[in-house]
LUMDREN-509069 format. One record per residue (C-alpha): x, y, z. Coordinates in nm, 3 decimals. Layout:
N
+---------+---------+---------+
:      xx :      yy :      zz :
+---------+---------+---------+
:       X :       Y :       Z :
...
+---------+---------+---------+
***
This chain:
157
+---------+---------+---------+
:      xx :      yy :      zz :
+---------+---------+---------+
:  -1.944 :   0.363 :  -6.640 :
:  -2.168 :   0.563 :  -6.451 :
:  -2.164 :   0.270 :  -6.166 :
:  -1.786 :   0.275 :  -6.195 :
:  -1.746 :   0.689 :  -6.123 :
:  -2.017 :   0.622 :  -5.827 :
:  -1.846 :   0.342 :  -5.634 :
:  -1.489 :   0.510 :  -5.720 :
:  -1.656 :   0.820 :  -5.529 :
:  -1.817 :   0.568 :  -5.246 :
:  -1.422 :   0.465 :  -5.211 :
:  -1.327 :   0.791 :  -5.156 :
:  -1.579 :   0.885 :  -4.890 :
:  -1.480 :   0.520 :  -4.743 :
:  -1.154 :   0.635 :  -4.729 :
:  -1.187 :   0.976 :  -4.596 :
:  -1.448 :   0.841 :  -4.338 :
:  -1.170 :   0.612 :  -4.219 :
:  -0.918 :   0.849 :  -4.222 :
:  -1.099 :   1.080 :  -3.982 :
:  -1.180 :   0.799 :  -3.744 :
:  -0.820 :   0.719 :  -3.767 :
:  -0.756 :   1.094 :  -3.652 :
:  -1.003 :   1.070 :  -3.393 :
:  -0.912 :   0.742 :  -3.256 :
:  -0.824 :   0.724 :  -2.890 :
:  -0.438 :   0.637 :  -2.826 :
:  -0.385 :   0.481 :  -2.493 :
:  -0.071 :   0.663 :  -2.361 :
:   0.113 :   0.389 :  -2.203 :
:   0.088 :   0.063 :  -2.401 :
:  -0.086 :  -0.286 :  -2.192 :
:   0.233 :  -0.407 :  -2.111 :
:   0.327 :  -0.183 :  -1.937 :
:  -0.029 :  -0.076 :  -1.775 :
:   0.028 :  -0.443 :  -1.655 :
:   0.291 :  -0.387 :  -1.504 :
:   0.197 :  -0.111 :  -1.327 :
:  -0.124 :  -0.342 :  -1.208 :
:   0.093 :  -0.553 :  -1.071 :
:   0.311 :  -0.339 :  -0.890 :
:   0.033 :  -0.214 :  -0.707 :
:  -0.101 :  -0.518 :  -0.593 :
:   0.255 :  -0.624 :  -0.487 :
:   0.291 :  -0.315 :  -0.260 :
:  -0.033 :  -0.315 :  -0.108 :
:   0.019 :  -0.680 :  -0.049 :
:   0.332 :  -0.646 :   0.108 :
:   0.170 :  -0.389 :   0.310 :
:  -0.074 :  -0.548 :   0.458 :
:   0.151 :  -0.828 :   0.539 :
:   0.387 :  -0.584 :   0.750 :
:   0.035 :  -0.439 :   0.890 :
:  -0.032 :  -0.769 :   0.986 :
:   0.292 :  -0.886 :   1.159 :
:   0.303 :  -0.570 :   1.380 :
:  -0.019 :  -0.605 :   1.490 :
:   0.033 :  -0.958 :   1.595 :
:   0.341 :  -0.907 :   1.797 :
:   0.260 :  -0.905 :   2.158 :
:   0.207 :  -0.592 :   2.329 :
:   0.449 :  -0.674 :   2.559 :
:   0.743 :  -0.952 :   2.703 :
:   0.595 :  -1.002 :   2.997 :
:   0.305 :  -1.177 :   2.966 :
:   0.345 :  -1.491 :   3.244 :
:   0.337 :  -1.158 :   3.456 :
:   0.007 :  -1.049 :   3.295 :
:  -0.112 :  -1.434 :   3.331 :
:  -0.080 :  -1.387 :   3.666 :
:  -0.216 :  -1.085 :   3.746 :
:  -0.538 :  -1.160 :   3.533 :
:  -0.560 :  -1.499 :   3.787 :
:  -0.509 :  -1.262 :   4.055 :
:  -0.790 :  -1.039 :   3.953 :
:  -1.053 :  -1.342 :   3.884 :
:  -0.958 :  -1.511 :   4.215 :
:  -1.032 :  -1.189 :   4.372 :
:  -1.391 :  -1.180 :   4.187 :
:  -1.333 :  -0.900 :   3.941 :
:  -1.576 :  -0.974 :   3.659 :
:  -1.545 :  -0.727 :   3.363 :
:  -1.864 :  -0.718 :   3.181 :
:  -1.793 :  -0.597 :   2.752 :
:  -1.952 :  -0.620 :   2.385 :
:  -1.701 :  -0.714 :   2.095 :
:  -1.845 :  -0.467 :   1.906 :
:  -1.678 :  -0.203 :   2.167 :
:  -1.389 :  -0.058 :   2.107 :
:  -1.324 :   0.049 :   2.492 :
:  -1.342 :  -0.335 :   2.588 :
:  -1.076 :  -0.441 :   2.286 :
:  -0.833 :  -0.157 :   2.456 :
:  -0.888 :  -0.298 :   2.806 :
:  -0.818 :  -0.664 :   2.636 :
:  -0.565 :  -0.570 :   2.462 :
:  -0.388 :  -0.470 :   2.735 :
:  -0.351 :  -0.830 :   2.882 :
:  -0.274 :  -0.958 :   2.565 :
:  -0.278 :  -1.333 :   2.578 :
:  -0.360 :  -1.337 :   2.968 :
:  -0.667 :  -1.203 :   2.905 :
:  -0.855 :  -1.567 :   2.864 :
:  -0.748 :  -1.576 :   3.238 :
:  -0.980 :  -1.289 :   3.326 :
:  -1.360 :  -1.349 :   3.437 :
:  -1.578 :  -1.202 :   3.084 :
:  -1.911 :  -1.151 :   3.009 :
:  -1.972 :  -1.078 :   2.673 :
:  -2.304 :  -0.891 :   2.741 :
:  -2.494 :  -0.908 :   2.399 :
:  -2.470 :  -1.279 :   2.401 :
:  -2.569 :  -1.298 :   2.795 :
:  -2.822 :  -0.981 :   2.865 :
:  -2.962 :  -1.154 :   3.180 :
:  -2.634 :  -1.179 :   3.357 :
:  -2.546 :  -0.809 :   3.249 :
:  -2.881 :  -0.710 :   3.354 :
:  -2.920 :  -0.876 :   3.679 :
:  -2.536 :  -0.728 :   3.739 :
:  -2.632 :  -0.399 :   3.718 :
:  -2.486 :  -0.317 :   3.448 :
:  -2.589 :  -0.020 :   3.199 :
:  -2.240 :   0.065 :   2.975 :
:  -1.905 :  -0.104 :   2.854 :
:  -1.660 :  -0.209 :   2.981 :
:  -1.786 :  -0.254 :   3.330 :
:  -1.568 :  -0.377 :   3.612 :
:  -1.740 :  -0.559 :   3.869 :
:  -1.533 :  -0.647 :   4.193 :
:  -1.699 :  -0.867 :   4.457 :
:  -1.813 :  -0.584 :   4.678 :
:  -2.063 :  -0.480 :   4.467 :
:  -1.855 :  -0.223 :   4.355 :
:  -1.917 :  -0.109 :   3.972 :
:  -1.603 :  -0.005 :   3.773 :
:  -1.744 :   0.188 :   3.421 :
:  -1.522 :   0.272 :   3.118 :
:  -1.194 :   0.159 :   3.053 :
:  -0.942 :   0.103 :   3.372 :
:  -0.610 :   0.013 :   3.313 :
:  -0.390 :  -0.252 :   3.458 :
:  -0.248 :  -0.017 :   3.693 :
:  -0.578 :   0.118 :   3.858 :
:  -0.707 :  -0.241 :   3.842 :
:  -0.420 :  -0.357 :   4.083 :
:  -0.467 :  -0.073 :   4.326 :
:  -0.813 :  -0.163 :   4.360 :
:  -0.765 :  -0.552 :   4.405 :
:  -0.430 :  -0.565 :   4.552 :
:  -0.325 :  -0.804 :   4.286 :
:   0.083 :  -0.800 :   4.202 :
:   0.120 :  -0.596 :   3.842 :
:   0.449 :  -0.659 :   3.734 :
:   0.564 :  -0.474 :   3.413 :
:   0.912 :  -0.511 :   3.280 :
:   1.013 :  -0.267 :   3.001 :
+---------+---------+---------+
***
C-alpha cells in the first residue's frame, strides 16, 4: 500500500511536471504551412527580381551600334590602343560604352600582358594610347575620343 500512495504521488508530480512544460512550451505563431509559404514567396520575388535585373542589364546601351562598330574600327585603324584591367571599374565604363563594338577596339588587358603595358608607358587604367605617342589616362568618352582621332561618332537617340 505504501508503494501504491508513493507512485500515485510520483503520478502527480509526473503530471504537474508536464503540465508546466506544457505552459512553458514555445508556440510558433504562424503554423509551417504557412511559414512555407511565406519561404516561398520570398524566393519567388527575389527570383523574379533578379531576372528583371538581369534583362535590363543585358539590353544594349544603345540602337546604334553598326555606328559604334564603326567608329571603334575607326579608332584601331587610326592606332588608338586602350590599355585596362577587368578588375577596373573605369575600363568596364569606357567598354561599356561601345557595347558590342568594343571587340573592334585595340585592348590590352594589362595584368595578363605587364611587358606590353610596361614597355607602353603605361602607369594607371584605362590608358589611351594614340599612335603619336600620346598617353590618354582615365576614362575618355566616345565623344573626346573622336575629337582626338577624327574618327566619325555617330549617335542616334
Amino acid at each position: 500500500m505504501k508503494n501504491d500512495v508513493i507512485s500515485q504521488k510520483a503520478k502527480i508530480k509526473m503530471q504537474n511536471y508536464k503540465s508546466l512544460f506544457d505552459r512553458l512550451r514555445v508556440t510558433p505563431s504562424l503554423p509551417n504551412r504557412s511559414k512555407f509559404k511565406i519561404v516561398i514567396i520570398i524566393v519567388i520575388v527575389i527570383l523574379v527580381g533578379f531576372l528583371v535585373w538581369q534583362w535590363v542589364f543585358s539590353q544594349p546601351k544603345s540602337d546604334n551600334d553598326s555606328d559604334l562598330a564603326g567608329f571603334a574600327q575607326c579608332l584601331t585603324e587610326k592606332g588608338l590602343v586602350m590599355y585596362g584591367a577587368d578588375w577596373c571599374s573605369h575600363c568596364q565604363r569606357e567598354k561599356s560604352r561601345f557595347g558590342e563594338a568594343f571587340q573592334f577596339i585595340n585592348y590590352v588587358e594589362c595584368p595578363q600582358n605587364p611587358q606590353k603595358c610596361l614597355a607602353a608607358g603605361i602607369q594607371g587604367y584605362p590608358t589611351w594610347a594614340l599612335d603619336d605617342g600620346e598617353k590618354l589616362v582615365g576614362e575618355q568618352g566616345l565623344e573626346k575620343l573622336a575629337q582626338l582621332s577624327g574618327c566619325e561618332l555617330t549617335i542616334n537617340n
